[in-house]
N, CA, C and O of each residue as an XYZ file, in Angstrom:
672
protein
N      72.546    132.899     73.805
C      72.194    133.109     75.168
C      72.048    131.754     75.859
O      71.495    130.784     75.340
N      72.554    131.773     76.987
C      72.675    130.671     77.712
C      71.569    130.212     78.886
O      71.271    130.901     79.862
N      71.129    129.126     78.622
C      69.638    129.539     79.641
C      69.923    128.252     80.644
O      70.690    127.360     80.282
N      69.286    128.215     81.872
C      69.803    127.257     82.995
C      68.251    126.996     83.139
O      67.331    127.759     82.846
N      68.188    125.471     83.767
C      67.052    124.929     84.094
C      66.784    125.475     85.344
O      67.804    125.749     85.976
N      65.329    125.810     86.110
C      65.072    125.654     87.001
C      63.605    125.168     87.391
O      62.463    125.206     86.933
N      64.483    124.561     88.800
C      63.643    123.085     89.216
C      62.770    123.753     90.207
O      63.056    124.621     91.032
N      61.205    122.938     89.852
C      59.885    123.828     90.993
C      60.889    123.285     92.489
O      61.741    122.417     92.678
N      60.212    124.353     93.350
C      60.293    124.056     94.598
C      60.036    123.112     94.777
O      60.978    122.319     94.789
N      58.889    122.651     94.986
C      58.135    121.143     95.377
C      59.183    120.271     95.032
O      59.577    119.619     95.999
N      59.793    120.032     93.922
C      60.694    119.215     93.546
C      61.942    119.138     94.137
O      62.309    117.973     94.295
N      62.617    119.871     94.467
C      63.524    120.317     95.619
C      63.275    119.442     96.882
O      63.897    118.517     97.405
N      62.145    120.087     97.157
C      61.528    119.944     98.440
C      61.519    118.142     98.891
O      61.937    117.482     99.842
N      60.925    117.909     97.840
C      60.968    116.303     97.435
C      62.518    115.750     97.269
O      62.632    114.572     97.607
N      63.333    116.178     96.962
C      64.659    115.859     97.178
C      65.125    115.494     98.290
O      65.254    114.363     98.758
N      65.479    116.898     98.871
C      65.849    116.810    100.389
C      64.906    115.831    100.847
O      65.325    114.675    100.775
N      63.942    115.954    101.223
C      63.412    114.797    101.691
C      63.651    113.225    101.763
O      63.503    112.353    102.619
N      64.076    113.288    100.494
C      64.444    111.493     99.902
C      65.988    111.513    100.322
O      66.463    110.463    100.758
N      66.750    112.579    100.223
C      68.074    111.954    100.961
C      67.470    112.106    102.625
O      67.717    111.011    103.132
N      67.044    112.664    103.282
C      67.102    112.618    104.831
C      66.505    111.274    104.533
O      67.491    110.602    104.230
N      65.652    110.650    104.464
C      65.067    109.425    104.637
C      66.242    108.212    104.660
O      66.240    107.292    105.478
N      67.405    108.431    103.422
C      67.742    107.583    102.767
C      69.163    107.829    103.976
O      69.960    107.006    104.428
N      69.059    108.932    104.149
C      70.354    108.952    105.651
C      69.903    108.584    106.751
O      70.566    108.282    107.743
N      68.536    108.591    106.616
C      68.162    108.679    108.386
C      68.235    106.679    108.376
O      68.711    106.097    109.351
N      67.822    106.079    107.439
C      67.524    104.585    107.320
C      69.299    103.922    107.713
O      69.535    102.854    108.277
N      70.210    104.819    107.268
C      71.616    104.015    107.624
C      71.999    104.344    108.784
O      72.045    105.510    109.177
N      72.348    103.232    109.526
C      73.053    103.358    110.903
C      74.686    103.635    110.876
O      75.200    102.560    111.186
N      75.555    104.464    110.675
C      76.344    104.712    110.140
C      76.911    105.739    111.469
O      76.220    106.687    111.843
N      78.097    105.449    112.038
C      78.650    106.206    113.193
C      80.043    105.605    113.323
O      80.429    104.448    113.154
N      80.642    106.635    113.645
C      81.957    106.947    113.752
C      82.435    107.998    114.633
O      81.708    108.986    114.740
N      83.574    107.966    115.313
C      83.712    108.786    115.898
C      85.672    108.282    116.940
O      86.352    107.257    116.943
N      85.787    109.257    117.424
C      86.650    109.204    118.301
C      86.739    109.881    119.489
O      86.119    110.929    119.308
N      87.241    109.850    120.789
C      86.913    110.154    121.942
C      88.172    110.311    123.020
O      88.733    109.220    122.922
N      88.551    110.714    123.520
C      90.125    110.986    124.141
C      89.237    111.208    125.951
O      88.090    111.634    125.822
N      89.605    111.001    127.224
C      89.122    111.912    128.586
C      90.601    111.945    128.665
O      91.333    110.959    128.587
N      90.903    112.958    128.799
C      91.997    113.751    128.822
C      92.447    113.961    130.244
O      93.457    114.651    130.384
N      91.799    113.425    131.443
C      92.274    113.019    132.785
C      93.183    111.805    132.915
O      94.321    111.661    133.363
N      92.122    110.828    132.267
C      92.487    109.183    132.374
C      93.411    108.711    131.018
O      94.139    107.718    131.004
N      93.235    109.535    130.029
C      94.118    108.745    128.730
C      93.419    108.205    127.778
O      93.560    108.208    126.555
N      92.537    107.674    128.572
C      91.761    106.422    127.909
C      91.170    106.932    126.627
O      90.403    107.889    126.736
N      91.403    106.452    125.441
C      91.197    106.991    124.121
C      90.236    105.968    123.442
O      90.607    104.800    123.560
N      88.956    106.188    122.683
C      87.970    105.522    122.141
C      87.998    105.345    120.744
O      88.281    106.452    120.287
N      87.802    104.243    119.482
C      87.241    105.077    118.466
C      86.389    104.290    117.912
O      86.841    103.193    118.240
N      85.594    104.118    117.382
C      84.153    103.345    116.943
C      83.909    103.522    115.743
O      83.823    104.645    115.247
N      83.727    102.182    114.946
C      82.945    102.489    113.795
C      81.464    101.459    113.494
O      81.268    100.406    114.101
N      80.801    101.859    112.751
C      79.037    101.188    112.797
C      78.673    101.118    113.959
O      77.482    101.420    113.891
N      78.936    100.894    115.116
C      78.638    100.856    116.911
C      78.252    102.575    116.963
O      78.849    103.334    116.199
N      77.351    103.028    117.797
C      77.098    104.322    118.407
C      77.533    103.848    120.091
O      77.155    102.857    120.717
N      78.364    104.843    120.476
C      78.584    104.904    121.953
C      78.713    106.100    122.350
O      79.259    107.025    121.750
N      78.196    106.108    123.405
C      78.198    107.368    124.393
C      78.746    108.002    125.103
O      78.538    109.160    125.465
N      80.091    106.739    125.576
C      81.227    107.258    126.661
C      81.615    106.086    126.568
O      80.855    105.150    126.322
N      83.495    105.925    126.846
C      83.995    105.017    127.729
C      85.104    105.277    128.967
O      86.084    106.020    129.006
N      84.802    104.784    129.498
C      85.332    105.222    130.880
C      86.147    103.903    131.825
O      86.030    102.742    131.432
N      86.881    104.201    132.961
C      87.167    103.172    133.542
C      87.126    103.085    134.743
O      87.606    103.923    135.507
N      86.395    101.789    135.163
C      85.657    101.765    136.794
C      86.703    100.638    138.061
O      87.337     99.635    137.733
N      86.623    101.045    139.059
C      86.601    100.466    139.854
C      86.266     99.231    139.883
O      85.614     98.898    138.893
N      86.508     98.201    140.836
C      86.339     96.746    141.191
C      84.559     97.117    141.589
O      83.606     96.363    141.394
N      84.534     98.431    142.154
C      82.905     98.627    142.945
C      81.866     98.998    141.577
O      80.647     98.853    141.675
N      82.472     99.453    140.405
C      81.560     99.962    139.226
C      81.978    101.293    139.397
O      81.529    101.807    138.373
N      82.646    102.347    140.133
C      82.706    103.394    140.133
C      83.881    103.835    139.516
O      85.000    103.325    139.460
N      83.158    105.485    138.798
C      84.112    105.925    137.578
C      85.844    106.068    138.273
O      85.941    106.765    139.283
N      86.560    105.705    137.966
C      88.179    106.312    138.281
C      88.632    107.224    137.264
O      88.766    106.899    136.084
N      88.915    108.602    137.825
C      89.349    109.956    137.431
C      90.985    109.871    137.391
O      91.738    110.796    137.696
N      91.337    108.692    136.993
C      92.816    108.865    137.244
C      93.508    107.733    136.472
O      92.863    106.724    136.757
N      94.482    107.410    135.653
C      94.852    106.174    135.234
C      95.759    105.713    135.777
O      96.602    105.070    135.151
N      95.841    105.937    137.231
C      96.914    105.403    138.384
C      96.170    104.461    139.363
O      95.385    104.811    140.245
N      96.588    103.098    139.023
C      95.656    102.092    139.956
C      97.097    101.540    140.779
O      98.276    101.763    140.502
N      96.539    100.797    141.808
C      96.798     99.678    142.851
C      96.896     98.693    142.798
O      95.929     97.931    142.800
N      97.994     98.356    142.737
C      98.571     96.672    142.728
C      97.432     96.091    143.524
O      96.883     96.765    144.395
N      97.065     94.866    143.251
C      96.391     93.538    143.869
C      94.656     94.045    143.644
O      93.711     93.731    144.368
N      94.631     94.816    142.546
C      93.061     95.632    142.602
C      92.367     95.103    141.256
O      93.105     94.411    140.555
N      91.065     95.318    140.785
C      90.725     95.171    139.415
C      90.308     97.211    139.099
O      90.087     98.236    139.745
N      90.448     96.648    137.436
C      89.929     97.799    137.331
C      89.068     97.560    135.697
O      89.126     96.389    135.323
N      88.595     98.160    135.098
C      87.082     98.075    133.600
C      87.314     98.962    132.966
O      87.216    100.142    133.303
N      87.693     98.493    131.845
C      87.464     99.734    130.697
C      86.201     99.389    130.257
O      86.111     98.265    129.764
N      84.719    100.396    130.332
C      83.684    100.320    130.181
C      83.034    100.975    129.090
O      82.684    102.139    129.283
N      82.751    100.323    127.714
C      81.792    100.959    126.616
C      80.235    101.194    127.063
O      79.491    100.284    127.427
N      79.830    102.745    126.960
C      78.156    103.026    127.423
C      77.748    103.463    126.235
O      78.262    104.216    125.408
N      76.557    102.767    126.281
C      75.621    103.113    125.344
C      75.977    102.748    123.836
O      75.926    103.485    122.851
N      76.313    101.551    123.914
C      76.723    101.171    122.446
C      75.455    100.466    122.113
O      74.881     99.552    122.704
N      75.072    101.301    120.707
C      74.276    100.435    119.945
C      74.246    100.475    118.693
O      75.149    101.194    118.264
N      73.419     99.889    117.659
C      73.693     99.696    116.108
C      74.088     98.429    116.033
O      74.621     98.134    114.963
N      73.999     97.602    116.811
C      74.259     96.040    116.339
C      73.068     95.400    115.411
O      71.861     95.584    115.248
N      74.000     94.623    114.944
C      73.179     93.637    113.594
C      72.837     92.538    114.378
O      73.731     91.916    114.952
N      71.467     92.154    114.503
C      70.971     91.332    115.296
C      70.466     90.040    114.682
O      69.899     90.032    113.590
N      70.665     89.041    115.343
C      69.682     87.523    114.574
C      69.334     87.371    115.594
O      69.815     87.738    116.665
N      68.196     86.642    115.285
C      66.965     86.601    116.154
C      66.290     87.516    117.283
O      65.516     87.144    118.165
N      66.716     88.641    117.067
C      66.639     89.781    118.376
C      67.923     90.045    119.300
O      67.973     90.880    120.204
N      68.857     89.259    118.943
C      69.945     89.416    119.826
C      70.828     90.070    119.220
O      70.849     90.168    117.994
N      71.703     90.621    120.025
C      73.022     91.268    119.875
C      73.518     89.630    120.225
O      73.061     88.678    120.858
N      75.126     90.033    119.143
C      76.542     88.989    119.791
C      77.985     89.782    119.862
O      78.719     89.949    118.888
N      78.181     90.119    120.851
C      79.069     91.179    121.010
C      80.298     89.890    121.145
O      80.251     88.838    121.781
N      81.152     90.340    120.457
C      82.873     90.151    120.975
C      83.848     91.004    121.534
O      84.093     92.041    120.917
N      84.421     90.778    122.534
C      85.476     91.554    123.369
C      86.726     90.534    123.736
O      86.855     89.489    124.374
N      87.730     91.588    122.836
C      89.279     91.221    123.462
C      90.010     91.889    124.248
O      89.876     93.111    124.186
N      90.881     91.399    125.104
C      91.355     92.279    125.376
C      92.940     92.049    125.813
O      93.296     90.960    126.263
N      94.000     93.315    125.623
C      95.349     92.607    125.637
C      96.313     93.592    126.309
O      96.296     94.803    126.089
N      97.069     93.037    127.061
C      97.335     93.967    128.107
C      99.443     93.692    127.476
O      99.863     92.610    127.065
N     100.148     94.732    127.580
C     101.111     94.575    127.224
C     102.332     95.610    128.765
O     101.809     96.300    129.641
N     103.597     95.430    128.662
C     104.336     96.258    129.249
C     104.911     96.921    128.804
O     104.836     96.715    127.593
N     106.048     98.353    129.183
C     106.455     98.430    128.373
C     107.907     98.211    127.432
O     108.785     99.063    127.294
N     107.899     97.331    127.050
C     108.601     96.864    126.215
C     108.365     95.768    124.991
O     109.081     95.196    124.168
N     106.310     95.813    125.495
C     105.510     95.039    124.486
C     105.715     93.855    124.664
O     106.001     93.069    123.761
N     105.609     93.602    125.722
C     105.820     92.016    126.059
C     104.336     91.644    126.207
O     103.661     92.556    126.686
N     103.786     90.708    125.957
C     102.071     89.978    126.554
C     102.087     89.587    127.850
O     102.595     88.660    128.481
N     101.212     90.790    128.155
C     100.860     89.926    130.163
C      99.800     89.189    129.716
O     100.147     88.008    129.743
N      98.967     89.271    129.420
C      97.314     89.056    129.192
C      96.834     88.849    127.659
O      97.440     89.545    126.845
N      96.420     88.495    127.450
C      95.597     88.427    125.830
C      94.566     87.696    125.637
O      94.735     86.656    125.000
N      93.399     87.988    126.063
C      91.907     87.342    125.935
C      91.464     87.616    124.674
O      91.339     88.711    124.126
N      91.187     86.273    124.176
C      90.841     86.816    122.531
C      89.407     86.638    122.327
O      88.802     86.387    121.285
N      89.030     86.791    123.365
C      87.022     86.605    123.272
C      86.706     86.399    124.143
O      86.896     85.253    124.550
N      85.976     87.429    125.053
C      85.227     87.224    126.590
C      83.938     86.889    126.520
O      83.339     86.686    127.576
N      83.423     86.795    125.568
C      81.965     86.435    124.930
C      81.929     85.380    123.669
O      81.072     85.232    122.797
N      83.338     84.614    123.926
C      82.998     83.506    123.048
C      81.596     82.517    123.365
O      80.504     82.533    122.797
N      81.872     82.037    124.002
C      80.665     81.009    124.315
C      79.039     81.449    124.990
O      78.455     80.873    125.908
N      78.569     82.652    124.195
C      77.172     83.081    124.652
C      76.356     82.991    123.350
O      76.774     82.878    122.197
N      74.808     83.084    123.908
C      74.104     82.884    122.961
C      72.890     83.864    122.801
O      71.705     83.549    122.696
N      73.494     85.243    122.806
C      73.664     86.073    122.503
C      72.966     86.764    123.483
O      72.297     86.081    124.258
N      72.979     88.297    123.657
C      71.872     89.225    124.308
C      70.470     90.169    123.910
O      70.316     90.359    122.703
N      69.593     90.682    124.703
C      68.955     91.678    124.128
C      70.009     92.668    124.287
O      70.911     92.722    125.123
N      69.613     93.718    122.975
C      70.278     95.023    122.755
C      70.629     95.630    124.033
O      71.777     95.988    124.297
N      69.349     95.781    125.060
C      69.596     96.802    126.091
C      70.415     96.336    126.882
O      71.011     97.174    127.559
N      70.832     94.574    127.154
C      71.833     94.175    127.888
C      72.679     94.077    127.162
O      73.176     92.963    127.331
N      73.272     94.710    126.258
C      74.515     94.519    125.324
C      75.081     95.866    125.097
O      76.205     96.216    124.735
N      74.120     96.468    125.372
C      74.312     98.501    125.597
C      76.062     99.118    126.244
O      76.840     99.917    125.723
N      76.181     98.236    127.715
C      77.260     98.650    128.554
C      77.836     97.079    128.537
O      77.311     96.032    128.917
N      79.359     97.404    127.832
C      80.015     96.223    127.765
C      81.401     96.581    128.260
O      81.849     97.689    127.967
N      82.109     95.747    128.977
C      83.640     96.156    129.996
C      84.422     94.873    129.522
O      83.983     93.781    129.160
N      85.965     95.428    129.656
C      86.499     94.170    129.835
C      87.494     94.531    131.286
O      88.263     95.470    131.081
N      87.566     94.025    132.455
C      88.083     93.920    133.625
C      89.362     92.990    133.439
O      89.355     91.980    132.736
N      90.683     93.549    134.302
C      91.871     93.322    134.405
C      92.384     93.020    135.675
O      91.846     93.863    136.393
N      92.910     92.508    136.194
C      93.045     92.089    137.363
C      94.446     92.629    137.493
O      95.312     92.074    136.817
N      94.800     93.668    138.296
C      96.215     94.284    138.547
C      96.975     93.561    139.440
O      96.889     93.650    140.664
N      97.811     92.756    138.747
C      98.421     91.997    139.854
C      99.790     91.225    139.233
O     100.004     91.609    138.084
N     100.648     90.352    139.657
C     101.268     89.761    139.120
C     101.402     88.802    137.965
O     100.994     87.654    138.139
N     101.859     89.097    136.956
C     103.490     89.714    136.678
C     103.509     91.390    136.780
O     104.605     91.865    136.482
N     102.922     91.943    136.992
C     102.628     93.383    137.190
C     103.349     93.886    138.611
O     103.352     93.411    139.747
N     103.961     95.079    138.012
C     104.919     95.362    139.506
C     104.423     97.067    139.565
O     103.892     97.772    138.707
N     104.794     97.313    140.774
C     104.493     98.586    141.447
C     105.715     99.839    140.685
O     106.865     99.815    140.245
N     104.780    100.693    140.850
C     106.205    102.061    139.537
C     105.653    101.692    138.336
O     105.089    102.619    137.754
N     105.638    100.672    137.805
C     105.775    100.314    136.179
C     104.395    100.914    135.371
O     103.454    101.348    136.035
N     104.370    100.904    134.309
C     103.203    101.423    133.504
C     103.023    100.708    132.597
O     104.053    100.562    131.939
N     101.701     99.860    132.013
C     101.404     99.013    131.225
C     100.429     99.619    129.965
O      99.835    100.672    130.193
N     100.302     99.129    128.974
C      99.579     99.584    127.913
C      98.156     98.440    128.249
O      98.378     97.277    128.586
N      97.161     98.819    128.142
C      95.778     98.363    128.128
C      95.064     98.366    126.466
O      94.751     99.515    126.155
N      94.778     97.411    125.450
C      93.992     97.455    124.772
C      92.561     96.874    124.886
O      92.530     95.794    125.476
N      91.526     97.287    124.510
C      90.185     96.689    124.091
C      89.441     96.900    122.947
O      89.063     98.032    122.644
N      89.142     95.718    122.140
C      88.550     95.419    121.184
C      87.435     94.721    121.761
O      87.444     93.930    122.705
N      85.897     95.362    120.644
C      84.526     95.018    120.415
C      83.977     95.005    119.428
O      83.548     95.963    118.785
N      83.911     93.462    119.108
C      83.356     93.911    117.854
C      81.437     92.821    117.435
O      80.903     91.840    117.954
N      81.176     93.475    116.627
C      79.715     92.723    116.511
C      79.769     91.587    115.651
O      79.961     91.850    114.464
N      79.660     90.527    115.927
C      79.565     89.092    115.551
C      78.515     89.211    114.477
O      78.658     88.262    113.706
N      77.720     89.831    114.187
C      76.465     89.614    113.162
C      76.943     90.383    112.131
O      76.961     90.047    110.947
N      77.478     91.820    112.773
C      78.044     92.795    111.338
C      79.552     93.287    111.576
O      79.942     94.436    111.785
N      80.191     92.260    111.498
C      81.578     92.848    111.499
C      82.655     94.738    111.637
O      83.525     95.385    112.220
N      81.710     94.702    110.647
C      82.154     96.129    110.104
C      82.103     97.172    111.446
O      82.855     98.124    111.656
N      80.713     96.575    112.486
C      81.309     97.422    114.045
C      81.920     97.287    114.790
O      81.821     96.233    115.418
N      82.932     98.284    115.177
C      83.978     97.771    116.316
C      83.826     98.644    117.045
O      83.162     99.623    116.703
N      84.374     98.550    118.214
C      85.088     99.843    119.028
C      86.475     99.148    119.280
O      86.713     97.942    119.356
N      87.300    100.180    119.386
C      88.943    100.183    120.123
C      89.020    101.209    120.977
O      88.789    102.354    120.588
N      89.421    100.880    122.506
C      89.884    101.717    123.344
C      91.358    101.035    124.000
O      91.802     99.887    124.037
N      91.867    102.403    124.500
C      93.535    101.818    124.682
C      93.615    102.853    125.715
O      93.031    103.927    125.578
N      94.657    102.427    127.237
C      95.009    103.579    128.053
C      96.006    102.863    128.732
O      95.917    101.686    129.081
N      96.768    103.463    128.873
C      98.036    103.185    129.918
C      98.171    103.113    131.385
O      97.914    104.273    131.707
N      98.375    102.572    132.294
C      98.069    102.582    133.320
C      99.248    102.298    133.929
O      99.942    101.289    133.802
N      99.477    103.554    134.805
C     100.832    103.471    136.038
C      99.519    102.391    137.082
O      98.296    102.434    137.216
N     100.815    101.375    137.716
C     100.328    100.667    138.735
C     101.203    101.417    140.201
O     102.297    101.975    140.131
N     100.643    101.295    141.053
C     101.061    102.150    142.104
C     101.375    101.253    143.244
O     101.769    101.725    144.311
């Protein structure tokens, strides 16, 4: 006869417990994100974010990935957090690289936050990188937009967002 152990409740109980603890202690997020108006596609890893979106020269959301020659426009990360901090600061890095299509380089900023010394978290929360629509950029045409973020203290977080943009 074959007999099976069984474990007291309490002990159980005590289990679960020790993994939620031992999950709740890792900052661990991932995810991906599409707005299916604008294009604009997200995906994050160790970073938690909330939305990204893309604004106006004024800060305001644009519902459309059809901009205006001679205009700016922001691809904007909200609510990113989970950074690995020294001394209390976040050190965020942002690239960003703008191509046509035929993959040619208009643009390629390889660090908009090279030279800082660092932020608090809550000012490091909403991070953009802004494009200036304009020449070599022509009217009709449609360009590919990338952005990279990544955390200077813990590598391992990034975000990537990418959207295409007819210029009008």
């Amino acid at each position: 006869m074959k007999t099976s152990k069984i474990y007291p409740i309490p002990f159980l109980a005590a289990l679960i417990i020790l993994c939620c603890i031992i999950l709740a202690g890792c900052n661990f997020s991932r995810g991906v994100k599409t707005d299916l108006i604008t294009g604009l596609k997200i995906s994050y890893k160790g970073f938690g974010v909330q939305d990204a979106i893309l604004l106006d020269a004024g800060g305001k959301k644009i519902n459309s990935n059809k901009v205006q020659l001679n205009t700016k426009i922001a691809i904007a990360a909200l609510g990113v957090e989970h950074y690995g901090l020294k001394d209390g600061k976040a050190y965020p890095g942002l690239s960003l690289l703008v191509t046509d299509k035929n993959g040619k380089t208009l643009l390629n900023a390889a660090d908009l936050f090279e030279n800082t010394e660092g932020y608090a978290p809550a000012q490091a929360a909403q991070l953009q990188g802004t494009i200036t629509v304009g020449s070599p950029m022509a009217s009709g045409q449609s360009y590919h937009v990338k952005m990279h973020i990544w955390d200077k203290v813990t590598p391992t977080n990034e975000i990537n967002a990418d959207v295409d943009l007819i210029v009008m």
